[in-house]
N, C-alpha and C positions, 0 to 999 in steps of 0.2 A: 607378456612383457613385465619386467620386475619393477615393481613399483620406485619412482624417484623423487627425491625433495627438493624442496626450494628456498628462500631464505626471503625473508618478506623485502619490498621494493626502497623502502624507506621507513626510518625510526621515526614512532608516534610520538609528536610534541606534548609534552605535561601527563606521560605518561604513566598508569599504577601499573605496578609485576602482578601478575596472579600467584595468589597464596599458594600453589601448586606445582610454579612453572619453575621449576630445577635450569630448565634451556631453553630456548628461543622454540617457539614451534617449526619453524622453516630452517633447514639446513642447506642448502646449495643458492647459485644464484639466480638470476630473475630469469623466468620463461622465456626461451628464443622465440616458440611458437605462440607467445601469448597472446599476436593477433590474431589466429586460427582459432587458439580456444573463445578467443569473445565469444565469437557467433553464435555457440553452442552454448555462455552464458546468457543470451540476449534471449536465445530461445526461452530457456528458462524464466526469464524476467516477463515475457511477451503473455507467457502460457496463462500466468495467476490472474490478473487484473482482465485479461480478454475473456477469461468463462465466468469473473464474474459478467462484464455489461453484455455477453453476447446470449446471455439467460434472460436478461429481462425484456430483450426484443420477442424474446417465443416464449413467453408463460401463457399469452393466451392459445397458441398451436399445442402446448402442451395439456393444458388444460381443455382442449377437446378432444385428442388422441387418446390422455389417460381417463379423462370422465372425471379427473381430480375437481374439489373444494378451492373455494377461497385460501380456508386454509393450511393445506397442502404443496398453493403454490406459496406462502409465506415461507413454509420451513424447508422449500425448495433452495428458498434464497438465504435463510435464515443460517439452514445446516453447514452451508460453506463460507459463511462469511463470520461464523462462530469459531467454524475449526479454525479457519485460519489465522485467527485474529489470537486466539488465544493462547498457538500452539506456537507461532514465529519464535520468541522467545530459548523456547525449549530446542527447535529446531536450528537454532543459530549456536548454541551449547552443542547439539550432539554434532555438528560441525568441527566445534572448535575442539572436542575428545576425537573420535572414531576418525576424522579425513573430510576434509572439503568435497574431495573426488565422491566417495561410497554415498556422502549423505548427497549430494547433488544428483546421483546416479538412482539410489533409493529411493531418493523423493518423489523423481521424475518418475518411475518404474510403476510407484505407488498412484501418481495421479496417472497414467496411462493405463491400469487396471480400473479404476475409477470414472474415469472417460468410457472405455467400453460397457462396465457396467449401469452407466446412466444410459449411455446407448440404447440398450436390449432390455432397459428395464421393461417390464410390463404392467407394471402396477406404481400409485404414487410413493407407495412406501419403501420400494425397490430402488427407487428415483432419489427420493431423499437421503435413504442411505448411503447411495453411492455420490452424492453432493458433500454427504458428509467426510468420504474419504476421500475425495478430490481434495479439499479444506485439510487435511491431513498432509496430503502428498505436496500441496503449496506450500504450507508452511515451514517441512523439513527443504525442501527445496530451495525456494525463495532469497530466505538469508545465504545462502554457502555464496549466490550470485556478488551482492557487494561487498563479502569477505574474499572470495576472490579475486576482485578487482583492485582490493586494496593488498592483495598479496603480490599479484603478476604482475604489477604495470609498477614502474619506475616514479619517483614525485614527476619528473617532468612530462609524462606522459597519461598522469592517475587523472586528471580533470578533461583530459578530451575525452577520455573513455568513460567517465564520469558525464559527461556530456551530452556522448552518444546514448548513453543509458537512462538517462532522463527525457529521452527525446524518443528513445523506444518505450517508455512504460506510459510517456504519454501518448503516445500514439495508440497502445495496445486498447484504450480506454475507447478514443473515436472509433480504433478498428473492429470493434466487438459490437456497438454500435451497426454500423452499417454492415457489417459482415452474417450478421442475424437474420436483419430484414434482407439482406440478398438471399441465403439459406433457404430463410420459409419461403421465399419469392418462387425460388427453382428449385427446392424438393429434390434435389439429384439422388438419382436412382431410386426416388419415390420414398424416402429418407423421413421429407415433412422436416419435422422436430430437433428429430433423430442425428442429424447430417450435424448439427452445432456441438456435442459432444464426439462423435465419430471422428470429425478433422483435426483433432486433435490427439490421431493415433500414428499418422505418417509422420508427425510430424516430431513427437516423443522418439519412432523409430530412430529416425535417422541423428537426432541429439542423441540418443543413447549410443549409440554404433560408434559419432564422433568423440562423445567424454572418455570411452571405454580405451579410445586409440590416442587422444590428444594429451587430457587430463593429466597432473601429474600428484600422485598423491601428498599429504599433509601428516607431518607426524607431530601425537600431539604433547604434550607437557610431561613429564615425569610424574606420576601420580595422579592424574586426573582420573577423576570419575565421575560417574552421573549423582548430581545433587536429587535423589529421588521423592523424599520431603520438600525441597524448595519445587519439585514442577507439581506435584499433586497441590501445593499452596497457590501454587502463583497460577496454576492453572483453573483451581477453583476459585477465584477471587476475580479473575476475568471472566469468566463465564457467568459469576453472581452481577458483573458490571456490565456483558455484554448483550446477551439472551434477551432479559430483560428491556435493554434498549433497543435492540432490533424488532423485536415482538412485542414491546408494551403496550404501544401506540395502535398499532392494529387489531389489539384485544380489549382496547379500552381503555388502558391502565389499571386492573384486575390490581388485588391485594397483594400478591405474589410477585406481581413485579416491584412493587414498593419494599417488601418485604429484602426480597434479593439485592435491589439495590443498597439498601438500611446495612446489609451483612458484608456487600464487600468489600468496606474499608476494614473494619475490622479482621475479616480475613486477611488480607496483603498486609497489615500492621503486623501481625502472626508470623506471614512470612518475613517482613523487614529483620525480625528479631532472632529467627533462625538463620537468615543468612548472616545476619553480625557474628553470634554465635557461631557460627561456622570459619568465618573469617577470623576471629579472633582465636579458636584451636587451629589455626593454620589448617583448616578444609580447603576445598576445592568446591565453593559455592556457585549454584547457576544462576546466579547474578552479585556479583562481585558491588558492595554497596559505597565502598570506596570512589567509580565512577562518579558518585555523586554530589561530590566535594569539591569537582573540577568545576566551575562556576561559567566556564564555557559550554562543557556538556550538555549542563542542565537548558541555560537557554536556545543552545541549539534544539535542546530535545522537546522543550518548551513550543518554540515555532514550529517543530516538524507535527504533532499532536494539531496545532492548529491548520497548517497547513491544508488539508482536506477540509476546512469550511467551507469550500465549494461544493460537498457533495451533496447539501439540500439542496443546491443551484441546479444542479443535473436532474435531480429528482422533480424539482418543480417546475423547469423549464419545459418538461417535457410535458407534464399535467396543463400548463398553462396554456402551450401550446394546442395540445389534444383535445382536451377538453371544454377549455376556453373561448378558443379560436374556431375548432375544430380542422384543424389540419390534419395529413394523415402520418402514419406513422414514418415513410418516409422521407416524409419533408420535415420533419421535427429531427432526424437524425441529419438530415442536412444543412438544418440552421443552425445547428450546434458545431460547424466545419470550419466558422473564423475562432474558436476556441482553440479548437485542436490543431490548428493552420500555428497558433500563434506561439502553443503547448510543444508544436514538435519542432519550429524555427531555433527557440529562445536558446535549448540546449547548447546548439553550437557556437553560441557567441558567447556564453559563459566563462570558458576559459580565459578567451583573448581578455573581456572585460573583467574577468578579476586578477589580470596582473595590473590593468589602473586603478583598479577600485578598493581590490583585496576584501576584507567584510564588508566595507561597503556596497558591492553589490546587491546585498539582503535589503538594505534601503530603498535602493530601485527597485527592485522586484517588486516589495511590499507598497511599494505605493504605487506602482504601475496597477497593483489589485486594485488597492481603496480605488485610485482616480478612473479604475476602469470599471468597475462594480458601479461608483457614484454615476456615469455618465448615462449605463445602463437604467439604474433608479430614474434619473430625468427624463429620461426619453420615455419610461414607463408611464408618468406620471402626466406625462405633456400628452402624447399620442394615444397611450393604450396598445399599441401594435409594436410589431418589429419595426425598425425602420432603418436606411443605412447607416446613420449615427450610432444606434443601438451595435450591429456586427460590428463596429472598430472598436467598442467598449470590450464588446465580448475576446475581439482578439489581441485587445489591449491585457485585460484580463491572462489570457491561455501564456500569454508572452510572461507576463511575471512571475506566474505559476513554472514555465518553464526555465525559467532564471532561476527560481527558490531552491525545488528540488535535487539539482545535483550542488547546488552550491551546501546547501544545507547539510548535503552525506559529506562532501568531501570534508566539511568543519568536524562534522562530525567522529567521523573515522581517521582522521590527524590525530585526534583527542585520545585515544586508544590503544592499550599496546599490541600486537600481531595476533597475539594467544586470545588477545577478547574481541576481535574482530567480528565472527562470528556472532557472540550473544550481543554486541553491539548491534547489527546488520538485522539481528532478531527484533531488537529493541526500537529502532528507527521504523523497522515496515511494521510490527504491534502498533508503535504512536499512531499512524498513520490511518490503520486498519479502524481501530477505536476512538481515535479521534473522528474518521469519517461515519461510523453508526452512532456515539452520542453526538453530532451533528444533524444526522438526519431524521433522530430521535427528537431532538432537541425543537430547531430550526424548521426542521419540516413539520412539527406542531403546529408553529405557527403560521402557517404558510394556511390550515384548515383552517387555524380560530381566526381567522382574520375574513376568511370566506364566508365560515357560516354555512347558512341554506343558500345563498345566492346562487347562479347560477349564468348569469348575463358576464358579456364578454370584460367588461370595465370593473368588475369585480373581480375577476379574476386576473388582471392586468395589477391591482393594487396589491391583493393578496401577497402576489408574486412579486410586486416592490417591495414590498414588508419582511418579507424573507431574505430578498438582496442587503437588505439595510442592515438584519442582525449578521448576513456572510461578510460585508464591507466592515461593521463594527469587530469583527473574530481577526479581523486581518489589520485593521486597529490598533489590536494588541499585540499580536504580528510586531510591528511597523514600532513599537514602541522596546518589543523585545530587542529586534535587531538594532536599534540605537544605542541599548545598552550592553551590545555584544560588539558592536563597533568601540565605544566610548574604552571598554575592559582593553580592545588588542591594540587600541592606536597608547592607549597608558602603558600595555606592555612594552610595545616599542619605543 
């Protein structure tokens, strides 16, 4: 079938041209099929964020099938939350050159190679590599998903789908969760481990079979090319930022993560200068530094980065839970159900509520967190335990979070012209990705020094207040950004 084009759904408000883009990148008009290609985009959204949490349910099944180290199962988790964090960016560029359709079809191809290969690995170092190009395959993947949506769907239609999409990527997070512990549970076909990277081959198939038939390809700028100094910069300046905070913590904080951290600011300064540089000889730079003047962008980008201060919550709920309490692994993926109850409700009413609200929604979100974060703190502080006060916090909590998220892309991706959709869509799931490891680098520090040697349940109920207290304070500033992103669009108006 000969490839066809499309013409984006709607013009991005306050929008820069790309120094490269001769014509529009979409030529025809909006997808008739565009609700048939969702699903095949949802697939793709579902796939990333589910191998990461559906990993940390089987490290210990893995770690007694491969005979693997402590540290082994670190850079199990490490290798794909690197690649991918790093790589979004780059991935949402070769989108915005080569075709939504090849890189979405690519990506997905690449993590489906990568999924078998953890599969059958044999050995931990087998394992980690092929975690490594999972994080690879996500990354190119990932973005083309909310560059698409912001291509096929019409403005009056781009926030339900938008909706639905925040309600599938939170979903994917509880479903990876309990989808693990059910795996190691039933072992199907004597699998064990095994069976959490494997299910993720049927399911690649038949998303491939559909993009190949649905998909409609993207033509891209006149002139475009790959900024191959901007991704070796910006790629090495995340990795000096990332690595380090995902492994510091667990190695001690060793000289070399301080060191790496120390270098990369200085590295991305390097890059800021070549991408000016590049924009200023009319290049075609991969990442366009002009975005950053748009003072809406910034604080939307600003919240989206914050946004995951929940993921020490996840981290430590689960410890306080375990370890603590001693609950077992099942029921600690069950308590965590009025989160995700509240995470995959919230999307759908997003829309309706921001034709009343308009930015304002961001204000409800964000203090649905604070006020639902602080109720959890009390309840911690009073009881020590779970209690039903504490679950309506928690689903108080999932609900704002599910409010923020699409509300946050759709601000986002308005702010942008068609051609930068893509390194935009990079740039949103980066914030995201690196805003949640320095979080849990960060926050989940404190979550130990507050424990100590202790060991009794009441100490570990505190610990994990203390933690809540710096994730409610991240959302804080949250709550302070989005009043001055309200304050900016109601002056527009």
């Amino acid at each position: 079938m000969p490839a066809r084009t499309l013409t984006p759904a709607g013009a991005a408000t306050g929008s820069i041209p790309h120094p490269a883009a001769a014509k529009p990148v979409e030529t025809c008009g909006v997808d008739p099929r565009r609700w048939l290609v969702f699903p095949v985009l949802l697939a793709g959204a579902v796939l990333a964020p589910l191998d990461f949490f559906i990993v940390n349910v089987a490290l210990p099944a893995i770690q007694t099938g491969l005979g693997t180290t402590a540290a082994h199962l670190q850079l199990v988790i490490a290798a794909y939350t690197v690649a991918y964090a790093v790589l979004l960016v780059t991935g949402g560029r070769l989108g915005d050159i080569y075709g939504r359709k090849w890189m979405f079809m690519g990506g997905m191809g690449i993590f489906a190679f990568a999924s078998a290969l953890c599969g059958f690995a044999t050995s931990a170092n087998l394992l980690i590599v092929g975690r490594l190009v999972q994080g690879v395959g996500s990354a190119i993947m990932v973005p083309q998903v909310l560059a698409s949506i912001r291509m096929i769907f019409p403005a009056e239609e781009r926030g339900r789908a938008l909706g639905i999409y925040g309600a599938v990527f939170g979903f994917a997070a509880i479903l990876g969760q309990l989808a693990g512990g059910v795996l190691i549970a039933l072992h199907p076909f004597g699998l064990t481990w095994r069976a959490i990277f494997l299910v993720n081959l049927p399911i690649c198939g038949v998303a491939l079979i559909a993009a190949a038939k649905l998909f409609r390809q993207t033509v891209p700028p006149e002139g475009a090319r790959l900024d191959l100094p901007g991704i070796l910069l910006l790629t090495a300046s995340l990795v000096l930022l990332v690595y380090p905070a995902v492994e510091g913590r667990e190695a001690g904080w060793p000289i070399w993560a301080f060191i790496c951290l120390a270098a990369a600011l200085p590295v991305f300064l390097l890059f800021l200068y070549v991408e000016q540089k590049m924009t200023a000889q009319g290049g075609a730079p991969l990442l366009d530094i002009r975005l950053f003047r748009n003072r809406t962008f910034v604080l939307g980008l600003g919240m989206t980065f914050l946004l995951y201060s929940a993921a020490s919550f996840f981290l430590t709920f689960a410890i306080y839970l375990e370890d603590g309490l001693g609950w077992a692994p099942l029921a600690t993926s069950l308590a965590i159900l009025p989160f995700g109850i509240g995470f995959f409700i919230a999307p759908f009413t997003a829309s309706t509520l921001t034709r009343y609200l308009g930015v304002g929604i961001l204000l409800a979100a964000y203090g649905l967190l604070v006020a639902g974060f602080a109720s959890v703190i009390g309840e911690l502080l009073v009881y020590g335990v779970p209690t039903n006060a504490m679950y309506g916090g928690l689903f108080c909590c999932g609900f704002g979070m599910g409010l923020s998220l699409p509300s946050l892309i759709r601000i986002l991706l308005q702010e942008v012209p068609p051609q930068e959709s893509g390194v935009a869509a990079g740039m949103i799931n980066s914030a995201l990705q690196i805003g949640a490891a320095l979080n849990v680098a960060t926050v989940g520090g404190v979550f130990f020094s507050v424990l100590g040697n202790r060991s009794d349940s009441w100490s570990y109920a505190q610990a994990f207040a203390a933690t809540l207290g710096c994730v409610a304070a991240g959302y804080c500033i949250s709550l302070v950004l989005a009043f001055a992103l309200w304050r900016r669009k109601a002056g527009d108006a």
